[in-house]
KEKE-3310 file (N, C-alpha, C; in steps of 0.2 Angstrom, whole numbers, plus 5000, padded with zeros to 4 digits):
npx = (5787:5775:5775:5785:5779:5768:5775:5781:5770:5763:5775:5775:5759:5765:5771:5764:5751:5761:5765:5755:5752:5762:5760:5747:5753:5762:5764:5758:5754:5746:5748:5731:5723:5725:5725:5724:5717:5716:5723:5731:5724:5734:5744:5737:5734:5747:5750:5738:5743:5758:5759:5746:5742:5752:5764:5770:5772:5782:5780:5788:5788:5800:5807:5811:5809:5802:5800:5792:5792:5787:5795:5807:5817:5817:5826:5826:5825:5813:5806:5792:5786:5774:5771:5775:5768:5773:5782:5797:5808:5822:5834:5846:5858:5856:5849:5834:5817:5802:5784:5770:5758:5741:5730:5726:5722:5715:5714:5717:5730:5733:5744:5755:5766:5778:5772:5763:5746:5742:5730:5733:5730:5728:5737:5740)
npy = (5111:5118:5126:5135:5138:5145:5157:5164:5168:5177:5188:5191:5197:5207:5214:5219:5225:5237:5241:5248:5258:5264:5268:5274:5288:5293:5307:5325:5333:5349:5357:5362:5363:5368:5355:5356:5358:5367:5381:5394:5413:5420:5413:5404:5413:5417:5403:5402:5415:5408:5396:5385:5381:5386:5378:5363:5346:5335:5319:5306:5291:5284:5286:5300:5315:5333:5350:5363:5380:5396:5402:5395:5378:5362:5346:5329:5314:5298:5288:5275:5270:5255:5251:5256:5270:5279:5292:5295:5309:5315:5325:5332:5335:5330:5327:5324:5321:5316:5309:5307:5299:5303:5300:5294:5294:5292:5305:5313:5319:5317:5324:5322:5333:5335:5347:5351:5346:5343:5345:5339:5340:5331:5337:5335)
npz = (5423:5423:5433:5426:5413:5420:5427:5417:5409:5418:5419:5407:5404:5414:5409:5397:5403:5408:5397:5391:5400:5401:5386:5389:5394:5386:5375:5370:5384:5395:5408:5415:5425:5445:5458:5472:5485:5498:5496:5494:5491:5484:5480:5470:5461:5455:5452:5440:5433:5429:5425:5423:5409:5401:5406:5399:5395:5384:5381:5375:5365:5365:5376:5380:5386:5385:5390:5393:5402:5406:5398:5397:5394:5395:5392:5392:5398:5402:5414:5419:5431:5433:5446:5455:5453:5445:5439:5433:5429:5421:5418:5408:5413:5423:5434:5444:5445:5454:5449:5455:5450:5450:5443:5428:5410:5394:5390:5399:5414:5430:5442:5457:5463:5470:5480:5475:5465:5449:5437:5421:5404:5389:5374:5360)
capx = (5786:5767:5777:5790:5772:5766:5778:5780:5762:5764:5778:5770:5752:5764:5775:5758:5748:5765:5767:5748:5750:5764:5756:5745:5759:5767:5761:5761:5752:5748:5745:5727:5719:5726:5720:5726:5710:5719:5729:5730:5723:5740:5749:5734:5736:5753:5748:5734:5745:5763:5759:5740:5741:5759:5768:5768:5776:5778:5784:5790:5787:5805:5809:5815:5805:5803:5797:5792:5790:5790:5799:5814:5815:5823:5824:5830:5823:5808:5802:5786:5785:5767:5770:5774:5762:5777:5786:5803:5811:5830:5839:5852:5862:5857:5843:5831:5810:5799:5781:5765:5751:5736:5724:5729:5715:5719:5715:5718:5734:5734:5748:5755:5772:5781:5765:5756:5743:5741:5728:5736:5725:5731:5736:5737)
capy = (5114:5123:5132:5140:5143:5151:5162:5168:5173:5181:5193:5192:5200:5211:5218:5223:5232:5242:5246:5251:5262:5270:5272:5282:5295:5295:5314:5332:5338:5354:5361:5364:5364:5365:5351:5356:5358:5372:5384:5403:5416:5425:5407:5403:5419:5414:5397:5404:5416:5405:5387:5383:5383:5389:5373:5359:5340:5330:5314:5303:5285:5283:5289:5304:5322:5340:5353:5372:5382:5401:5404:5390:5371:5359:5340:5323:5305:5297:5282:5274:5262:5256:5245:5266:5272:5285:5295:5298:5313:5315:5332:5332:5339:5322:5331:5318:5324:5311:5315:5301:5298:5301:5295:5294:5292:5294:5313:5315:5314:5319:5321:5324:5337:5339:5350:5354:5340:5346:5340:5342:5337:5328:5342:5332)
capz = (5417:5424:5433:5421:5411:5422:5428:5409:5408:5425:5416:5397:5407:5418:5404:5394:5407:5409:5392:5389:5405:5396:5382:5389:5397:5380:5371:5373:5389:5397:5414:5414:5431:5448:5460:5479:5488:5499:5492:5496:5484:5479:5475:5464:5455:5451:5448:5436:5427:5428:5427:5422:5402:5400:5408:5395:5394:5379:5385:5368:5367:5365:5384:5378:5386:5382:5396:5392:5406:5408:5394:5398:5390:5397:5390:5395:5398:5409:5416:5420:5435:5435:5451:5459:5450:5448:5431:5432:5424:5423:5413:5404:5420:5427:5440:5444:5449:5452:5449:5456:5446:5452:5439:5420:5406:5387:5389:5407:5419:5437:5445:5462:5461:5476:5485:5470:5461:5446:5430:5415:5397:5380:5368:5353)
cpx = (5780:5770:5782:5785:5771:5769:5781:5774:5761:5768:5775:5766:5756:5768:5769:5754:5755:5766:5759:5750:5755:5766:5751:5746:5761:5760:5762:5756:5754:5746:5739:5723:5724:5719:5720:5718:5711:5725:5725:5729:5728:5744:5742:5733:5742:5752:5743:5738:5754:5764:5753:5741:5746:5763:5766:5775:5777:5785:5782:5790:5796:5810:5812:5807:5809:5797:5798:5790:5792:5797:5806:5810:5820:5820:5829:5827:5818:5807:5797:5787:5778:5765:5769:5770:5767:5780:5792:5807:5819:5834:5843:5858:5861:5854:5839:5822:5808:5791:5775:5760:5748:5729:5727:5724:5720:5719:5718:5725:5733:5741:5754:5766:5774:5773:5759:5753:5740:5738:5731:5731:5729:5730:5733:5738)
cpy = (5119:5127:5137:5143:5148:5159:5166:5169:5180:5187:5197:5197:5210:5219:5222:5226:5237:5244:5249:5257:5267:5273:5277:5289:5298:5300:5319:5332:5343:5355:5364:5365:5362:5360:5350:5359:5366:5375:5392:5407:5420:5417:5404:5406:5416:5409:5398:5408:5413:5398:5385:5387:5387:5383:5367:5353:5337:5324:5310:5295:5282:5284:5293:5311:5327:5344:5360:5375:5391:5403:5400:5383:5371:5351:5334:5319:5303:5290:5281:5268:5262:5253:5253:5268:5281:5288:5297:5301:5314:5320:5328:5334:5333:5324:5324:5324:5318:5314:5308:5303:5297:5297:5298:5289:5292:5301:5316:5313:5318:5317:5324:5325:5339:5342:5351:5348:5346:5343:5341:5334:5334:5336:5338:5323)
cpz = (5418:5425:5430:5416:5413:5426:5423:5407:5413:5419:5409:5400:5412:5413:5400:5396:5407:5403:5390:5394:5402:5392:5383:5392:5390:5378:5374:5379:5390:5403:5414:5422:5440:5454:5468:5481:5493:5497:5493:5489:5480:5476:5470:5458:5451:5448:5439:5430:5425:5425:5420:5413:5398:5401:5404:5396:5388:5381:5377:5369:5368:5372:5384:5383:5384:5387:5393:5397:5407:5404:5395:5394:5392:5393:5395:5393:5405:5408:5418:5425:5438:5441:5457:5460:5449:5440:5435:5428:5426:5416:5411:5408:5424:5433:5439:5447:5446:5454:5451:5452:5450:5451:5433:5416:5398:5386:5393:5410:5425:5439:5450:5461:5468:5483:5482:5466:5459:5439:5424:5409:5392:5377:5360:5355)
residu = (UNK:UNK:UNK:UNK:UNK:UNK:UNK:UNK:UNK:UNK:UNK:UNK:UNK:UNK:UNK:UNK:UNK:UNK:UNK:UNK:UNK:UNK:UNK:UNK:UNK:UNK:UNK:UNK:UNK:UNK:UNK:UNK:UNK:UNK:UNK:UNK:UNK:UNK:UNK:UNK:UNK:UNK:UNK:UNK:UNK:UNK:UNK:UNK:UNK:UNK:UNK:UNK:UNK:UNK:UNK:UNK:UNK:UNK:UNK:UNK:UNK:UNK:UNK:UNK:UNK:UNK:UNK:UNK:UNK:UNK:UNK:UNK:UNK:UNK:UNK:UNK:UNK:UNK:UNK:UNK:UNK:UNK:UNK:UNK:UNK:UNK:UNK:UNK:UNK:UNK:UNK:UNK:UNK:UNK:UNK:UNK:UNK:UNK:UNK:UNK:UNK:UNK:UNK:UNK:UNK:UNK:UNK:UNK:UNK:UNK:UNK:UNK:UNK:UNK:UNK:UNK:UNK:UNK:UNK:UNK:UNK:UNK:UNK:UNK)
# end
């Protein structure tokens, strides 16, 4: 019987850190700062005038998003694996990107794209 306890606290404990964490993904973000240490001065241009404060997320507590970029939108469905430390986006085309979390605050998300680590803020 302890152990059937305790193996239901074990889950109880691992289920609520997982939903706090992705309560704090759920909301709009935007692309605000990149965070690559090296990077050429004509791809930070572009970064600067393509990305940085033009590239937005709003991730829905519902597992539903909504992406703006350069004038296109696209939507689908995400996942949060806090064991990862990873969000998984999936279109509506059934495309898959998966994106690491670097560090995630209530205002703050870091998060490492392919080549690009990139900060993005809480809008609202």
């Amino acid at each position: 019987m302890k152990k059937i306890a305790a193996v239901l606290i074990f889950f109880s404990i691992t289920y609520t850190v997982n939903a706090q964490e992705t309560d704090l993904i759920s909301g709009k973000w935007i692309f605000s700062e990149v965070l690559n240490e090296k990077i050429d001065e004509s791809s930070m241009a572009y970064l600067k005038a393509e990305v940085i404060d033009k590239w937005m997320f709003v991730f829905n507590a519902d597992g539903s998003f909504e992406t703006t970029m350069m004038e296109g939108q696209s939507n689908g469905t995400w996942t949060h694996d806090a064991e990862t430390k990873t969000i998984t986006i999936t279109d509506k085309q059934g495309g898959e990107q998966e994106f690491k979390i670097l560090r995630s605050t209530q205002d703050e998300l870091a998060l490492n794209l392919g080549l690009g680590k990139f900060l993005l803020t809480r809008v609202e």
